[in-house]
SESELO-480902 format. One record per residue (C-alpha): x, y, z; residue in one letter. Coordinates in steps of 0.5 Angstrom, whole numbers, plus 2048, in hexadecimal, padded with zeros to 3 digits. Each point is the difference from the previous one (the first is absolute). Layout:
<nodes>
{{X Y Z} a}
...
</nodes>
This chain:
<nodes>
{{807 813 809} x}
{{7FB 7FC 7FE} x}
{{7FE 7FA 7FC} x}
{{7FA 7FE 7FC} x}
{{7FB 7FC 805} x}
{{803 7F9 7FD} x}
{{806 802 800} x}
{{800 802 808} x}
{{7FC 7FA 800} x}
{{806 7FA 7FE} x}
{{806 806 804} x}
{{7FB 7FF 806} x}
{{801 7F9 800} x}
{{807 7FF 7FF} x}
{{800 805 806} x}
{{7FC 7FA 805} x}
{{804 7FC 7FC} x}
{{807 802 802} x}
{{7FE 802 807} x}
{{7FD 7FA 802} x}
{{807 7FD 7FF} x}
{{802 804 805} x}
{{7FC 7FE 806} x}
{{806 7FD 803} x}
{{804 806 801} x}
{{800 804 806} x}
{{7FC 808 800} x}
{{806 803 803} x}
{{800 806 7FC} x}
{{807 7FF 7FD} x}
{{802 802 7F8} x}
{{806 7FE 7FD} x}
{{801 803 7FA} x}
{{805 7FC 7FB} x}
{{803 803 7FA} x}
{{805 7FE 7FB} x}
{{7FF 7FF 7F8} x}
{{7FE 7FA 7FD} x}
{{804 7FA 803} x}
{{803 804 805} x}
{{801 7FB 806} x}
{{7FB 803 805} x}
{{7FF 7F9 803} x}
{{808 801 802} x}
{{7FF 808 803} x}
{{7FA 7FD 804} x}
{{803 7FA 803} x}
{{806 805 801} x}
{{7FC 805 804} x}
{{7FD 7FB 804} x}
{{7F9 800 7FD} x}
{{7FC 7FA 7FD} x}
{{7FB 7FF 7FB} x}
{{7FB 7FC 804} x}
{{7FF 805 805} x}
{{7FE 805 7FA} x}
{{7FA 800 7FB} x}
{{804 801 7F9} x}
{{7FD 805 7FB} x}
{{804 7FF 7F9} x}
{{7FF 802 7F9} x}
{{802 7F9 7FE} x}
{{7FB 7FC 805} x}
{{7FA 805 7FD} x}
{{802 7FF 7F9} x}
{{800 7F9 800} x}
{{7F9 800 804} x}
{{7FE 804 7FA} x}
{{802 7FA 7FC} x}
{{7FD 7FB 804} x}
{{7FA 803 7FF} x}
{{7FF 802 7F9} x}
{{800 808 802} x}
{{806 801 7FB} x}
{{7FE 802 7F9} x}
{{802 7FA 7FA} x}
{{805 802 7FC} x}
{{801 7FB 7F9} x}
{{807 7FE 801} x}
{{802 802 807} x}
{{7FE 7FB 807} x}
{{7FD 805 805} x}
{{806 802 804} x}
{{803 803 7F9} x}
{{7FA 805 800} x}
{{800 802 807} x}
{{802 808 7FD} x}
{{7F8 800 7FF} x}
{{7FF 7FE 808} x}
{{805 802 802} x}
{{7FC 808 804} x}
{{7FB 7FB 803} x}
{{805 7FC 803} x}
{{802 806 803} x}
{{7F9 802 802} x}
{{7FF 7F9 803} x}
{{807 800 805} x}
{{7FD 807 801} x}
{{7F9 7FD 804} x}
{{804 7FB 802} x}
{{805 803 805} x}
{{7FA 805 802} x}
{{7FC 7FA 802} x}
{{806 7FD 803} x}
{{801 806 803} x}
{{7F9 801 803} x}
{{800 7FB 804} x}
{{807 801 802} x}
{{803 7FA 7FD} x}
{{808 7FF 7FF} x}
{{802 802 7F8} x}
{{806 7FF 7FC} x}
{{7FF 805 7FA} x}
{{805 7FC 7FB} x}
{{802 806 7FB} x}
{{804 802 7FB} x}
{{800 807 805} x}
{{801 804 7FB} x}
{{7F9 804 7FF} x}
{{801 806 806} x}
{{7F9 802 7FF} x}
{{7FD 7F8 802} x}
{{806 800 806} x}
{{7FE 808 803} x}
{{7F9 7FD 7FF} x}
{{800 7FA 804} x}
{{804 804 806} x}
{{7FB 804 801} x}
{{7FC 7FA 800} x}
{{804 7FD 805} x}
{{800 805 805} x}
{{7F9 801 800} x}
{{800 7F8 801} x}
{{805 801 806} x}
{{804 7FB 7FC} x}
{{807 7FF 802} x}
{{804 7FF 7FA} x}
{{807 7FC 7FD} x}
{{803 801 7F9} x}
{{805 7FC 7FD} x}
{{803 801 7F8} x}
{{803 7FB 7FD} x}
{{806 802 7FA} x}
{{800 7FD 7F9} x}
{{803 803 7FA} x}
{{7FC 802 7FB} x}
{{804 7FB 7FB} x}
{{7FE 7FB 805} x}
{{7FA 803 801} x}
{{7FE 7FF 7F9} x}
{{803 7FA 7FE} x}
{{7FD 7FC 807} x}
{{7F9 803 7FD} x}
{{802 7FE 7F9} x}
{{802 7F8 803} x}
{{7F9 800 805} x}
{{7FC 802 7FA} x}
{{804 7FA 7FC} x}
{{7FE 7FB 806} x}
{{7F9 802 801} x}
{{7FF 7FF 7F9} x}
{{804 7F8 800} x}
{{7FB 7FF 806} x}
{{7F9 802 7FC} x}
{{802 7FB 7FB} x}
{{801 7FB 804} x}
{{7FA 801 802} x}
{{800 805 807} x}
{{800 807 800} x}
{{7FD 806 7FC} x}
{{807 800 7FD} x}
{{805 806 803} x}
{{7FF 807 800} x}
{{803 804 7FB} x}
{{804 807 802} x}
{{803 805 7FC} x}
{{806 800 800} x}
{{801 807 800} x}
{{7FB 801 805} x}
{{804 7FD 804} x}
{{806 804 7FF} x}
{{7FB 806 801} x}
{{7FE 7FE 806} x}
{{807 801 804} x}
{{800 806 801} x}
{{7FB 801 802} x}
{{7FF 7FA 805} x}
{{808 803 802} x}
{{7FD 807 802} x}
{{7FA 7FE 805} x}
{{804 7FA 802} x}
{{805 806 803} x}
{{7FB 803 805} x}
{{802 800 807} x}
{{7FC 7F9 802} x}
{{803 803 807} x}
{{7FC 805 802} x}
{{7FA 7FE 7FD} x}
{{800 7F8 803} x}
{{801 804 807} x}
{{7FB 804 7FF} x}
{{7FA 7FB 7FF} x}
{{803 7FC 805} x}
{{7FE 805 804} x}
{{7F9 800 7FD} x}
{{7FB 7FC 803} x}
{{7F9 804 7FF} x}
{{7FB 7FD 7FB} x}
{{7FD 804 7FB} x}
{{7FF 7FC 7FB} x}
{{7FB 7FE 7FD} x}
{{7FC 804 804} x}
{{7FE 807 7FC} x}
{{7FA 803 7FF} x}
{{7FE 7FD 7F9} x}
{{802 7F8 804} x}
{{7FC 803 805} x}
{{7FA 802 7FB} x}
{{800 7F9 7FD} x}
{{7FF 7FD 807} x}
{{7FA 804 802} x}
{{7FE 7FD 7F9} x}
{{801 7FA 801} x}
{{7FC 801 807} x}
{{7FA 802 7FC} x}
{{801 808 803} x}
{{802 802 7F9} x}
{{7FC 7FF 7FA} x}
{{804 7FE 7FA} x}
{{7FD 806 7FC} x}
{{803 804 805} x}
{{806 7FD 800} x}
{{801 800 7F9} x}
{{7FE 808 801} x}
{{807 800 804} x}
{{804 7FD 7FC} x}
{{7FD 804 7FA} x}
{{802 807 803} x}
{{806 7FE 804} x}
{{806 803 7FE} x}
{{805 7FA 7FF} x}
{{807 800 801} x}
{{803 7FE 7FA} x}
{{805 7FA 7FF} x}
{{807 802 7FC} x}
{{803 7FA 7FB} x}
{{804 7FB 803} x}
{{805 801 7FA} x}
{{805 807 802} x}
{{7FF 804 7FB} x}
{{805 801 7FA} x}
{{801 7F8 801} x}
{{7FB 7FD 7FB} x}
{{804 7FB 7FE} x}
{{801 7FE 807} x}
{{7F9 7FD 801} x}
{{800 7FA 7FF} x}
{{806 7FF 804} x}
{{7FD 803 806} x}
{{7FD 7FC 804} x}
{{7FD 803 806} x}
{{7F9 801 802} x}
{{7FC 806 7FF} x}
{{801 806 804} x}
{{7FA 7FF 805} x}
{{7FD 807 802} x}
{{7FC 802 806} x}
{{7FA 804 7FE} x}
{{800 7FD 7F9} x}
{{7FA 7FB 7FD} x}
{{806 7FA 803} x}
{{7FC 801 806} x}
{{7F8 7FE 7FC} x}
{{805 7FA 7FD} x}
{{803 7FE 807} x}
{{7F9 800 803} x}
{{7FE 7FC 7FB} x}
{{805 7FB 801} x}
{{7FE 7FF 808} x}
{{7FA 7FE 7FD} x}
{{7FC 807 803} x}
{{7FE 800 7F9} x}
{{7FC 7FC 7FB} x}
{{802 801 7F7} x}
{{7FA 802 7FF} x}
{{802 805 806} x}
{{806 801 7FD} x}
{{7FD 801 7F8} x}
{{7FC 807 803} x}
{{805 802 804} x}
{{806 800 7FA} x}
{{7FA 803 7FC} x}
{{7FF 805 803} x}
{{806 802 7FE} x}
{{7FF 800 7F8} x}
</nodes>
């Protein structure tokens, strides 16, 4: 996937934005995935597993969300407060978990993916991600009814909007209730999985094959001036991309805007030129010829 140059440029920033936040957290190569429906309570799974936030960089939707509103990136739409219109932000968001997580996890840094789980795609995805990293993995779901679900969105929406018009906040986020009863089963399905046999197989991972491909390995000789951007952007005009499915399963369009995991990361795709952007290999002018070169 790939955003006009602006727009690159602001997803970019909230990506060193966020992930400054996280100098603290230890590189220890370890992923929690949490799912559960909106307002599920995950703190409660986590603390249940042993499992504490602060060891982890969190990568939500939410928080994203409300960077977008923080910074003016969500489109004005008369009569409705920023979080009321996040359906027109709602794939960037996703995009920017995405390169968020994968910058996480170049380093090796600790992440908590705190998800609705209910995109099999993004999920597949980011194990593959994982055992390339080496990472270890735990995975946590918090159950919630989808009538509690829904009237929990309903009352943060409300709460969101009474805080704006006291003066604080973009006001709440607006989910469709439907949306939300569409994303059950779906999150139900992928929450189903056999958690065992996967967490003791990347427990047992410890090689690091991640970010270190041939396109990563092509930007480095750039940016140590072995490679011309001209021949660079010739590689990324004749090399065949892998390409990267929907985070909505399909058939489950009026799931969207329910589902709040980041975007599936492929290797192989055009994520591994935005990633190397993101680690500051690349510069926007650097990065506006090479997405060019995909037009």
């Amino acid at each position: 996937m790939t955003w006009p140059p602006d727009r690159n440029k602001h997803h970019g920033r909230i990506v060193t934005a966020l992930y400054r936040q996280a100098v603290s957290v230890p590189c220890e190569r370890k992923v929690v995935l949490a799912g559960g429906l909106r307002g599920a309570d995950k703190d409660g799974a986590l603390a249940k597993a042993g499992l504490r936030r602060s060891s982890y960089l969190t990568v939500s939707i939410d928080l994203i969300l409300a960077e977008l509103a923080r910074r003016s990136l969500i489109p004005v739409v008369a009569g409705r407060l920023p979080l009321e219109t996040t359906d027109l932000v709602h794939a960037q968001a996703q995009d920017i978990a995405a390169r968020l997580t994968a910058r996480a996890l170049a380093d090796g840094r600790n992440v908590l993916l705190d998800t609705t789980m209910a995109s099999d795609a993004s999920v597949k995805s980011w194990l593959r991600v994982m055992d390339l990293a080496g990472c270890s993995l735990d995975v946590v779901t918090a159950d919630i009814s989808v009538d509690d679900a829904i009237r929990w969105s309903a009352q943060a929406h409300q709460a969101g909007n009474e805080r704006h018009r006291r003066g604080t906040g973009p006001g709440g986020r607006y989910v469709p209730p439907e949306a939300i009863r569409a994303a059950a089963p779906a999150m139900a399905a992928v929450a189903a999985t056999d958690w065992t046999t996967v967490i003791a197989y990347l427990s047992r991972r410890r090689a690091v094959q991640f970010p270190d491909s041939e396109t990563i390995s092509l930007i480095r000789h750039y940016q140590a001036g072995r490679l011309t951007l001209g021949g660079l952007v010739r590689q990324v005009r004749h090399r065949p991309w892998a390409p990267v499915p929907p985070v909505c399963p399909p058939g489950l369009d009026e799931a969207r805007l329910a589902i709040d995991d980041p975007r599936p990361w492929i290797p192989g795709s055009f994520d591994e030129v935005v990633l190397g952007y993101d680690l500051g290999l690349i510069t926007d002018e650097d990065y506006e010829a090479l997405a060019r070169a995909l037009d």
